[in-house]
C-alpha positions as CSV (number, residue, x, y, z in Angstrom):
1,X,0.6,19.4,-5.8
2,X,0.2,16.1,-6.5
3,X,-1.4,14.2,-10.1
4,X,-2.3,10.7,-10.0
5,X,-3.2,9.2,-13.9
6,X,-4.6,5.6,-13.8
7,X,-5.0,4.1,-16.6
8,X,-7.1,0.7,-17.6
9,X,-5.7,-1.6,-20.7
10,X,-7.5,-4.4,-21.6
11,X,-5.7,-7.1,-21.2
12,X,-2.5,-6.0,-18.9
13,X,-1.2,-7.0,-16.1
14,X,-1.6,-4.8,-13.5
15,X,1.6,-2.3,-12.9
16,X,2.2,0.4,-11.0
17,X,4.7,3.3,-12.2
18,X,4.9,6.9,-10.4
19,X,7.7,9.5,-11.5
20,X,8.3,12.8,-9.8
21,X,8.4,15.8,-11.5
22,X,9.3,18.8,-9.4
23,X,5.4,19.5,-8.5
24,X,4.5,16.1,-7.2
25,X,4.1,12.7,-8.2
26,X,2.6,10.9,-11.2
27,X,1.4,7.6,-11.0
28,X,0.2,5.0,-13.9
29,X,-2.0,2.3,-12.5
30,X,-4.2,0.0,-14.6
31,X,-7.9,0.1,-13.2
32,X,-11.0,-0.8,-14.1
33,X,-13.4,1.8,-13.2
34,X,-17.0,0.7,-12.4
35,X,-18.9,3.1,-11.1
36,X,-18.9,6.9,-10.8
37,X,-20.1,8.8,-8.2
38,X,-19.8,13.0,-7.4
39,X,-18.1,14.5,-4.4
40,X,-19.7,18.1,-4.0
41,X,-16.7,18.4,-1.0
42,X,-14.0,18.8,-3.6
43,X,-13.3,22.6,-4.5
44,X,-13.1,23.8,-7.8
45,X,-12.2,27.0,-7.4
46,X,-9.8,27.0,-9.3
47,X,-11.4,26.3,-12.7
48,X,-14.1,28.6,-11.9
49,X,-11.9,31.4,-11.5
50,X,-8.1,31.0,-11.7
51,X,-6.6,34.0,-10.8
52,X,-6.3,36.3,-7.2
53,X,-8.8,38.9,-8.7
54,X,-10.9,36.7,-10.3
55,X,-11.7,34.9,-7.2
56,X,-11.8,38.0,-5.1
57,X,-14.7,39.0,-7.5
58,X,-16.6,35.8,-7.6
59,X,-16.0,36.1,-3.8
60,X,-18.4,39.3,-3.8
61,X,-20.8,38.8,-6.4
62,X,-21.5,34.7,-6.1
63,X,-23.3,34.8,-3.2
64,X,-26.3,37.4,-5.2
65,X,-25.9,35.5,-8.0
66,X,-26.9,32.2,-5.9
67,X,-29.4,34.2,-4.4
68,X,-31.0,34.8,-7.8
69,X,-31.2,31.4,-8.8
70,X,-28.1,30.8,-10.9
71,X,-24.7,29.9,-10.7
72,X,-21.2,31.1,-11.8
73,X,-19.9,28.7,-13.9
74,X,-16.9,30.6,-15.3
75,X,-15.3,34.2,-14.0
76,X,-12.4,36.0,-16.2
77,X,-10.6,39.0,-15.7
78,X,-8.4,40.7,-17.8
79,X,-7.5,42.4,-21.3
80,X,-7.8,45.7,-23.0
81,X,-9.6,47.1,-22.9
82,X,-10.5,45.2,-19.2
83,X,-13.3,43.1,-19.4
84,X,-15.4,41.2,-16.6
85,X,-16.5,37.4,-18.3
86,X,-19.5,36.3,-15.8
87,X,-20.5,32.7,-17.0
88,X,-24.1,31.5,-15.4
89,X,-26.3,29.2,-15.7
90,X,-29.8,28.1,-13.6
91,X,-29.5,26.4,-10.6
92,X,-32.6,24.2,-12.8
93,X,-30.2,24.3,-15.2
94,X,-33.0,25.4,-17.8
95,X,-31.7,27.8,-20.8
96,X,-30.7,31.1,-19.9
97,X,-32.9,33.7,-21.2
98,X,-31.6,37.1,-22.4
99,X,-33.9,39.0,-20.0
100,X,-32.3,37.0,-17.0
101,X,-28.5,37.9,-18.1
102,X,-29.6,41.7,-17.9
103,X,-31.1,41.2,-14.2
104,X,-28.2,39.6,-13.2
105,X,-26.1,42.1,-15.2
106,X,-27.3,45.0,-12.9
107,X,-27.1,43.1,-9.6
108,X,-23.5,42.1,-10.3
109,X,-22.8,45.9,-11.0
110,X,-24.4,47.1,-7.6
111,X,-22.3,44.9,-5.9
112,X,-19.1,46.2,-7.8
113,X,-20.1,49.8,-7.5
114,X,-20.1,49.3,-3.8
115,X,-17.0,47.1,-3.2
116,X,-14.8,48.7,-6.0
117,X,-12.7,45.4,-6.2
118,X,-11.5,46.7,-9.8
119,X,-9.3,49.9,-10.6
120,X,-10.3,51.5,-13.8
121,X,-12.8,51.2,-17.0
122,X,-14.0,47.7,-17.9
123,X,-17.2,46.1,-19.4
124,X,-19.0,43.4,-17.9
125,X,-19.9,40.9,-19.7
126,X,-22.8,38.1,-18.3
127,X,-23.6,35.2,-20.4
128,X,-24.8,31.6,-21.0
129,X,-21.5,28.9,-20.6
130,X,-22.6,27.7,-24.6
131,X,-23.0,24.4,-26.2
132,X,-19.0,23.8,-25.6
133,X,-19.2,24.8,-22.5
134,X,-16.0,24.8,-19.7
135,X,-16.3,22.0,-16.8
136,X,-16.0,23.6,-13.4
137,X,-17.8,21.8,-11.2
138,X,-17.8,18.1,-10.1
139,X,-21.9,17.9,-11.3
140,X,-20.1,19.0,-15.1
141,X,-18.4,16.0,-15.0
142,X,-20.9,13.8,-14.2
143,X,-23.6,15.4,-16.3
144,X,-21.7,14.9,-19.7
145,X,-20.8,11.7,-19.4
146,X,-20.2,10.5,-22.6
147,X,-19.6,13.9,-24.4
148,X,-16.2,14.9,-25.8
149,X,-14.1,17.1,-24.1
150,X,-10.6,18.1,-23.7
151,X,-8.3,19.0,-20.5
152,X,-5.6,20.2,-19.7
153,X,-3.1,20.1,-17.0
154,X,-1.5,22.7,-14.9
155,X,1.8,20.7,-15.6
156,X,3.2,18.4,-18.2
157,X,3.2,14.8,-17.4
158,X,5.7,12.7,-19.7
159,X,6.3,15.7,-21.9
160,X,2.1,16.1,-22.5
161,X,-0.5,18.8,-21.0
162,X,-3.8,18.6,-22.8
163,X,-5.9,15.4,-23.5
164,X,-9.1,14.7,-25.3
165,X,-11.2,12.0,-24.7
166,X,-14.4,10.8,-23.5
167,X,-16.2,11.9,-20.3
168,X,-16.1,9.3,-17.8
169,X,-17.3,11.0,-14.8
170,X,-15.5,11.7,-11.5
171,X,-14.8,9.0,-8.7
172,X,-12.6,9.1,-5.9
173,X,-11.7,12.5,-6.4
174,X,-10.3,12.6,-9.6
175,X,-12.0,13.8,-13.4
176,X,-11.7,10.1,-15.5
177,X,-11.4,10.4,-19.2
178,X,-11.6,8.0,-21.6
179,X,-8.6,7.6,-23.9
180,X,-7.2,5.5,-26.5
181,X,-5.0,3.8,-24.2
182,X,-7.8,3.4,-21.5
183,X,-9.4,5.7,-18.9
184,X,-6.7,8.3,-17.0
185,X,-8.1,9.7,-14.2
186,X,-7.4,13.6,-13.2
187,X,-7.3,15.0,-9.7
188,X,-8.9,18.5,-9.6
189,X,-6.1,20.1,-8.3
190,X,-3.8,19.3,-11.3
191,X,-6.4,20.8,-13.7
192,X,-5.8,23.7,-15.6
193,X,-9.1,23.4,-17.7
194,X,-11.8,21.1,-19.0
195,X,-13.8,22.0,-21.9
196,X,-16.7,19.8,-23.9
197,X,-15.8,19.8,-28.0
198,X,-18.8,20.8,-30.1
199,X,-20.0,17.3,-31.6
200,X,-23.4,16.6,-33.2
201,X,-24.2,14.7,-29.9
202,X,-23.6,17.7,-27.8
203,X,-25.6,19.5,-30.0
204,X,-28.4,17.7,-29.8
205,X,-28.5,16.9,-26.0
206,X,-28.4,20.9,-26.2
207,X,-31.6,20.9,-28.6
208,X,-33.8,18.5,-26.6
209,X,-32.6,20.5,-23.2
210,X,-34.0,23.9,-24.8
211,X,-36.9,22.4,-26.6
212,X,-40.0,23.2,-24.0
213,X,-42.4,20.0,-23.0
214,X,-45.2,20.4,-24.7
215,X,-47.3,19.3,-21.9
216,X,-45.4,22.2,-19.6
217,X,-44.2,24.3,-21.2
218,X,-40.7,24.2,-19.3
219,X,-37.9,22.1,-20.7
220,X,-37.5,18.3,-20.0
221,X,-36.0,17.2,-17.1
């Protein structure tokens, strides 16, 4: 696996630096980044559900879930007493209502009754992602640009995992994030997780996205 960090400092000259560290390469490059754009191609599987039976389940139950009108956002397995997280949200991505969670609730459970993919008691759990929500997909990335969040990396690079910044977007295949020290960039592979921090500007982005047009009736756009 390899993780590529560029970074852009005013005022530099341009350098290049990569260092190996067992899982791949690391590389610092100064850039300036000018544009983002989204690549739906790259798979983010992995920060949707990150373990073998966690993606087996998401497997089975996605493709009703799609079917419905929603998507999984987030899938988690595990504890005790087991319990079954099932993050959604609208493909419109309009607010969740309560009465939606409980349709989805029983469709997921139909599909699990038949396919048995889980040994034992658990409780399923289906919910909205929340105002801090988790960044799975390459559309999170570009949707909150400009909202706080924090990641972290599957492995350390120069002794540090987790970094909180400013949403830059995703270009070229990689998460940017804005940073004292300039803009690093993330490929998705080397993710371990993204996740927004609550901020009174996330919160209010959240507020005008539930609030319905008065003209519709449906939230804005």
């Amino acid at each position: 696996m390899a993780i590529r960090i560029s970074v852009s400092i005013g005022g530099l000259r341009p350098a290049f630096l990569c260092f190996n560290r067992g899982f791949g390469f690391a590389c610092l490059v100064p850039k300036k980044v000018t544009s983002v754009t989204v690549d739906a191609a790259v798979d983010t599987t992995n920060l949707i559900a990150a373990d073998p039976v966690s993606k087996r389940i998401l497997g089975l139950i996605a493709p009703t879930i799609n079917a419905m009108g929603f998507e999984v956002v987030r899938l988690q397995y595990g504890g005790a007493p087991a319990t079954l997280q099932v993050m959604i949200e609208p493909n419109n991505l309009g607010e969740l209502a309560i009465e939606a969670c409980a349709r989805v609730s029983r469709a997921v459970s139909t599909v699990l009754d038949v396919a048995d993919p889980i040994s034992g008691e658990y409780t399923l759990e289906v919910s909205s992602p929340g105002v801090d929500r988790p960044l799975t997909r390459v559309a999170d990335f570009d949707r909150f640009i400009g909202f706080d969040a924090k990641i972290e990396l599957r492995e350390a690079v120069e002794g540090q995992k987790r970094f909180r910044g400013k949403l830059a977007g995703f270009e070229n295949g990689e998460v940017l994030l804005e940073i004292e020290i300039g803009t690093i960039g993330v490929t998705v592979d080397a993710l371990s997780s993204a996740k927004l921090i609550l901020t009174d500007a996330l919160l209010a982005m959240a507020k005008r996205e539930s609030t319905p047009d008065v003209r519709t009736g449906n939230p804005p756009a």
